[in-house]
N, C-alpha and C positions, 0 to 999 in steps of 0.2 A: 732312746725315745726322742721325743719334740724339743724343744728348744723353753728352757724351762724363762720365768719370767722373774723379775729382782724380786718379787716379795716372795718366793718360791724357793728360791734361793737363799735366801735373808735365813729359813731356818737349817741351812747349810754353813752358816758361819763359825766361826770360832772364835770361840774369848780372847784372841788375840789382832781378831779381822779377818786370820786368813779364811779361803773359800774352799772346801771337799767337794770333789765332785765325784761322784760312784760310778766307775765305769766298768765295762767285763774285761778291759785290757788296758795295757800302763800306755801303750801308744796313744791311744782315743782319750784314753785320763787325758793326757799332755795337753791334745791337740783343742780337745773342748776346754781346759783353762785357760789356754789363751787366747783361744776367742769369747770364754768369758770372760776377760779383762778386758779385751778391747771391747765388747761388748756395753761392759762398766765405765770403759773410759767415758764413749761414746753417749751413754745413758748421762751421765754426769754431766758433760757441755750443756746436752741438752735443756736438763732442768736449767743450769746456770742463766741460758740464755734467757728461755721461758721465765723464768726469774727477776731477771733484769727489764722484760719485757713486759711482762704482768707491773713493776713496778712503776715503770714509767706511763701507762696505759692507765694507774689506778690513779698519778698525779693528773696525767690529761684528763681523767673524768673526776677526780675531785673538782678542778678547775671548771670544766665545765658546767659541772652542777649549780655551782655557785651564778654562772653569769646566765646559767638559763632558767634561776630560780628568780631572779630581778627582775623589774619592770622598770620602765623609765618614767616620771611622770609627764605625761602631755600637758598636764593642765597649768594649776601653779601651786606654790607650798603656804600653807597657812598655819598660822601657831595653835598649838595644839595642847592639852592643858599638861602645865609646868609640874614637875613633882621635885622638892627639896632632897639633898643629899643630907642621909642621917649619919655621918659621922664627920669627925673633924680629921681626917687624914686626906683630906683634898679639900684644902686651905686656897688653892691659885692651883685651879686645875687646867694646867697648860695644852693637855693635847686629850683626844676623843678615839676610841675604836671600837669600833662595836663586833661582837665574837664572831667568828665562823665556828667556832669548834662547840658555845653554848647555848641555846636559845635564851632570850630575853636577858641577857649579860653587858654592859656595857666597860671596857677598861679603863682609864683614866690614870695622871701621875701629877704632881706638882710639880709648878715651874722648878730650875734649878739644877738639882743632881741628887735627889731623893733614894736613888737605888735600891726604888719601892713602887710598884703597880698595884692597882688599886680596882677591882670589881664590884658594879654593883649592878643589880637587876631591876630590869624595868616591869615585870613583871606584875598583871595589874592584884593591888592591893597589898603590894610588895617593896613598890618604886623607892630605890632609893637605898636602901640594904643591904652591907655590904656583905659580898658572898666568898671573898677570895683576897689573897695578896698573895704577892710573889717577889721576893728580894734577891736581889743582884751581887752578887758578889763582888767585894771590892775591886777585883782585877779587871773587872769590865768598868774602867771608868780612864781617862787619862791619866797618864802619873804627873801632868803638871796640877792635875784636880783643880782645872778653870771648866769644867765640864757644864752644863749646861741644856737641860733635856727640852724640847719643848712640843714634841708633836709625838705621836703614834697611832702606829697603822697596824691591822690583820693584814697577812698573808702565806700560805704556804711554807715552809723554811727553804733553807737555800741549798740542803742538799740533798734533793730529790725523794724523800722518804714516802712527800704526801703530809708528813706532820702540818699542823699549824701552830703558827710562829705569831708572837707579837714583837713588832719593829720598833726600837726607840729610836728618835733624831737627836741627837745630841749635837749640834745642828746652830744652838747661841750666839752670839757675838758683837755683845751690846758695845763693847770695847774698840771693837774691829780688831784684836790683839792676837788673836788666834791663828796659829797657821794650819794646824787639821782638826780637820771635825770628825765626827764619828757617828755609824752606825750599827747600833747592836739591834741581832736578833737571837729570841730566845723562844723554845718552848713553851707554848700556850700551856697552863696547867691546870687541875679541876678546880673546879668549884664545889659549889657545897649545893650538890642535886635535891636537898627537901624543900630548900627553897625555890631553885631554879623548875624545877617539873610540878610543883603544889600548884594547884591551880584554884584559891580560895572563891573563884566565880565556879564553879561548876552547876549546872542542873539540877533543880531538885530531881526526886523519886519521884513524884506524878508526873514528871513529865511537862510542864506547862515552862509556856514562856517566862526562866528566871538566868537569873546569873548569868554565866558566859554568854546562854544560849540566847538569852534578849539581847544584847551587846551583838554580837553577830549580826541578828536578826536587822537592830536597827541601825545597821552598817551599812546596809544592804537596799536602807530606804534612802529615797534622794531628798535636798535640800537639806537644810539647818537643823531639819526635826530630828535626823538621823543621831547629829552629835550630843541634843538638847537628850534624846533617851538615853544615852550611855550616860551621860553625867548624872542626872535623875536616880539610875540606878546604885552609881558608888555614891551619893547622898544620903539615900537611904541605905544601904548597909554598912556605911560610914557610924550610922545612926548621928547625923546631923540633919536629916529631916527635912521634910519639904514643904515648904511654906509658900504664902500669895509672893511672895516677892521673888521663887526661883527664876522665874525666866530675867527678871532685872541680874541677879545674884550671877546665872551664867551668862549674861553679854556679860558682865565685868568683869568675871573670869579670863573666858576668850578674847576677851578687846583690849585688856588692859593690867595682865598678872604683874606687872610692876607696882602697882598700888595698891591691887589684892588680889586673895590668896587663889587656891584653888577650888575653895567655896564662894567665891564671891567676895567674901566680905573685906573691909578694907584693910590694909595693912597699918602697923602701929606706925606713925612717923608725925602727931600732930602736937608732940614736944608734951602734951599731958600725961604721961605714963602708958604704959599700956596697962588696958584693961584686963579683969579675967580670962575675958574671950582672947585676947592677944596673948596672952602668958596660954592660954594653951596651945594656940597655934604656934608658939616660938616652940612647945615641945616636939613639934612634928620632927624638926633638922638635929634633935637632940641626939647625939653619937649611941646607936644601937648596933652594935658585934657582934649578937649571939649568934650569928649563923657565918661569923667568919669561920675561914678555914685559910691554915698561913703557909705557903710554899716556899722554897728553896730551887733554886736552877742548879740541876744535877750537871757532872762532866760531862763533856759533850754535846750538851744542849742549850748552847750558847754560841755565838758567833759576832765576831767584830774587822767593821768595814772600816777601814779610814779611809780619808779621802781629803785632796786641795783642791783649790778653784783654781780653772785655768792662769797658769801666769802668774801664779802666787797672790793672787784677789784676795781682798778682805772683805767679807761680809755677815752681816747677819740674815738670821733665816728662822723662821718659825713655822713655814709650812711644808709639810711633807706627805708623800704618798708613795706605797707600793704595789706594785703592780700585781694582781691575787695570785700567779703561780710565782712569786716572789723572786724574778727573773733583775727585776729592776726596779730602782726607785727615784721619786722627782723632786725638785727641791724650786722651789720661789724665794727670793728676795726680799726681806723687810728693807721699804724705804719710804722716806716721807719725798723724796724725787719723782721727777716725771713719769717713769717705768722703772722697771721691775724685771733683773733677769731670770730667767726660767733655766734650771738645769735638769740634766738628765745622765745616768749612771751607766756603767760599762755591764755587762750580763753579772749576775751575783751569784749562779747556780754554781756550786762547789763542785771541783774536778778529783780534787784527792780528801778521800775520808777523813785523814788527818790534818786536814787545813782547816784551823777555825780563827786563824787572823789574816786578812786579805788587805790591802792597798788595791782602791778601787778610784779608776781613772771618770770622770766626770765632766760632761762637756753643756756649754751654753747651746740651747736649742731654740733658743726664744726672747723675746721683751716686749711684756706686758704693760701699758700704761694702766694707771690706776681705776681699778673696776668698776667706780662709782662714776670718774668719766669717760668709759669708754661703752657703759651703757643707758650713757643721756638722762641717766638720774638726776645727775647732779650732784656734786661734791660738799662733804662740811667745810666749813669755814676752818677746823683745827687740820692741818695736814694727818698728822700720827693717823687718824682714822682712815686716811685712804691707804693704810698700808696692809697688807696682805698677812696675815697672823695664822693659817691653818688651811688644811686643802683635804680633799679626799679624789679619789679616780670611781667611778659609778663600775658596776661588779662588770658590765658589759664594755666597758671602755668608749662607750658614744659621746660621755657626759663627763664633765669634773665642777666640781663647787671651788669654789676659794671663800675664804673669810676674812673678812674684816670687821676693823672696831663699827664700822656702820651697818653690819648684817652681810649676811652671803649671799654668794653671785654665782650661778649657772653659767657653766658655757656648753656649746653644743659643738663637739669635733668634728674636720672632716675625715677623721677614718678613727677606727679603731684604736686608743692609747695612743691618739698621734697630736702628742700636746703642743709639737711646734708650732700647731695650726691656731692655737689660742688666741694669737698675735692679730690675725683676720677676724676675729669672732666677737661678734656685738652680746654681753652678758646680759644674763635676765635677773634681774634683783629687786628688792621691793618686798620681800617676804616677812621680815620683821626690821625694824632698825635697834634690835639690843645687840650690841656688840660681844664680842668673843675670841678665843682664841686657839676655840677648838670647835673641828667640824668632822661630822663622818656620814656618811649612805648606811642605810640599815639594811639588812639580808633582804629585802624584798626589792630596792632598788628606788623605793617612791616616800621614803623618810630620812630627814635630817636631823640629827642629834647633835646638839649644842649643848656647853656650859655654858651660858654669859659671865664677862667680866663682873657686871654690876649686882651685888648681892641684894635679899632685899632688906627693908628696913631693920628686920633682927637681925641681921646679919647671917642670914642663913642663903647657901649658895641651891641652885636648882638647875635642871637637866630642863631643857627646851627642844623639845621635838617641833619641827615641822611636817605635816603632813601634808599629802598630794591632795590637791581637791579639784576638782575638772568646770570649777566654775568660778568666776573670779569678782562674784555676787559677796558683797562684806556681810561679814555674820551679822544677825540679827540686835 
């Protein structure tokens, strides 16, 4: 008969593999089994390739998704209201990353060699909470244990799977004493989905303008009024209420969360005690868990880059970035000196499955003078604050921020991830002056996510988003 097909065949097999094939004579037996094996052979490359093909096809469109999900902001970045971190395991939270893999996730670690990451979600009515940890195993650290984490980044992992990876820099060097640095990356791992997808604004059942669906709504309307109804509305389901004095309550919100809170009202710091109302606002940052969930980095899902600076350089570093198909990653300079060099790493995409420790070659691509004068802002009188503390790459590669103690700075490339061109490029900054030492692009492309260094008066540390606004009219 025809030429039968593998799943046809499949119920021709034998509990030991081999293949029967029913012929009316022992010759045509023969001769049809070995052209069903080369058949099999040939069926087999196939899928392999196909295989290989689908997997690299599924990295190029993971990748792509991401940078065709961003927007870049045309306009400029304005602060947008602050929400405190409720727990105490990010003490000096060194570096910023915000998920690919969870909606409204932010990662975080403490200065140091903590070999500990730390989730929480921005989630509105949520902000703050932590949803996840993931611990490192001691072996991913150096064995002289001078380690030193200070920055991290999302990206794709390095050996082509498509997973998503969070990147440590470990990357320190207050000492100059260090002769390699390191970078690990590791499997992104879950969170705790009731809190990440609950969405406490939803719609009511009649249907009328409430929760999420006003928020939206008044997203959508131009001017000032648009952010006055979003606050309005977590006021009132806050159930702290809305009184003749909200619109005073939110300009000092937005204009001035250093000295109060994210109702308005003033922060404790006038040496008389705090009040009731203070003692309950210091509850907001009070360490709340119950929706952690604790990870562990499994074999194999883990990877470590070491690396020297050309020449055997000593420096220290705190800013780093990788590229979203996690091909490569960049490093800047801490200096209170006139510039700042820029480096850039050799491809990181892993060749043999079995390689999870790499020596990765690293080259200077750039020198940056100090951000604050090289975009005619104007520099602080203390140097330390023109130094460069954190970076992120914008999901589309046009754009890169850097941070410093004075607020971050925008640059615009002339190509695609082509950061040597920074060096030409007059930065755009001016969007808050709280310093920090961590910065990151959020999935949309047109927010920035910061810890500031400076906590507030309780001591309580909080997350500062910038957000894109297309007019550069000061809030009300």
């Amino acid at each position: 008969g025809g030429a039968q097909t593998p799943t046809e065949r499949s119920a021709s097999h034998t509990t030991d593999g081999r293949i029967v094939i029913v012929s009316s004579t022992s010759t045509s037996r023969r001769e049809d089994l070995c052209r069903d094996r080369a058949r099999m052979k040939g069926t087999a490359a196939a899928v392999i390739a196909a295989s290989v093909l689908a997997a690299s096809m599924g990295v190029s469109a993971q990748t792509a998704f991401f940078s065709d999900m961003a927007r870049e902001c045309e306009g400029v970045y304005r602060e947008g209201l602050n929400f405190p971190l409720k727990t105490d395991m990010l003490q000096e939270a060194s570096g910023i990353a915000v998920s690919r893999k969870h909606p409204n996730v932010l990662w975080s670690h403490n200065d140091g060699m903590p070999q500990k990451l730390t989730a929480i979600t921005t989630n509105p009515g949520q902000e703050g909470l932590v949803v996840s940890t993931l611990s490192l195993p001691d072996y991913i650290k150096p064995a002289s244990g001078d380690g030193d984490w200070e920055d991290i980044s999302s990206a794709e992992c390095p050996d082509g799977s498509g997973r998503l990876c969070l990147w440590i820099a470990d990357i320190g060097d207050n000492s100059l004493a260090r002769d390699s640095k390191f970078v690990y990356a590791v499997v992104e791992p879950p969170v705790n989905p009731i809190v990440v997808f609950n969405d406490p604004l939803e719609e009511e059942e009649d249907g009328d303008f409430a929760g999420r669906r006003l928020q939206q709504y008044s997203r959508r309307q131009s001017g000032p009024r648009a952010g006055y109804l979003s606050w309005i509305v977590n006021q009132a389901r806050s159930g702290r209420g809305v009184g003749d004095d909200a619109h005073e309550r939110f300009h000092n919100a937005r204009s001035d969360p250093r000295h109060y809170n994210i109702n308005g009202d003033a922060r404790y710091g006038n040496g008389d005690g705090p009040t009731p109302e203070q003692l309950e606002e210091l509850k907001k940052c009070a360490a709340d868990h119950k929706f952690l969930i604790e990870n562990f980095v499994a074999p194999n899902d883990a990877w470590v880059f070491e690396f020297k600076y050309p020449e055997g350089a000593k420096m220290d570093s705190e800013a780093f970035s990788v590229a979203p198909d996690g091909s490569k990653f960049w490093l800047i300079e801490k200096t209170t000196g006139s510039s700042a060099r820029v480096f850039e790493s050799d491809s990181l995409i892993q060749t043999d499955s079995t390689e999870f420790f790499r020596e990765v070659p690293v080259e200077q691509i750039s020198v940056l003078s100090p951000p604050c004068f090289a975009s005619n802002l104007g520099c602080p009188e203390e140097k330390l604050h023109w130094s460069v503390t954190g970076m992120d790459v914008h999901p589309q590669g046009h754009k890169a921020v850097v941070q410093t103690y004075a607020g971050p700075f925008e640059y615009t490339l002339d190509g695609a991830f082509d950061l040597a061109s920074m060096s030409s490029v007059t930065p755009v900054g001016g969007f808050t002056d709280k310093g920090a030492e961590s910065i990151g692009y959020g999935l949309d492309g047109m927010t920035l996510w910061q810890v500031p260094e400076n906590r507030d008066e309780f001591g309580c540390q909080f997350v500062q988003p910038l957000m894109c606004t297309f007019t550069a009219t000061e809030l009300p």
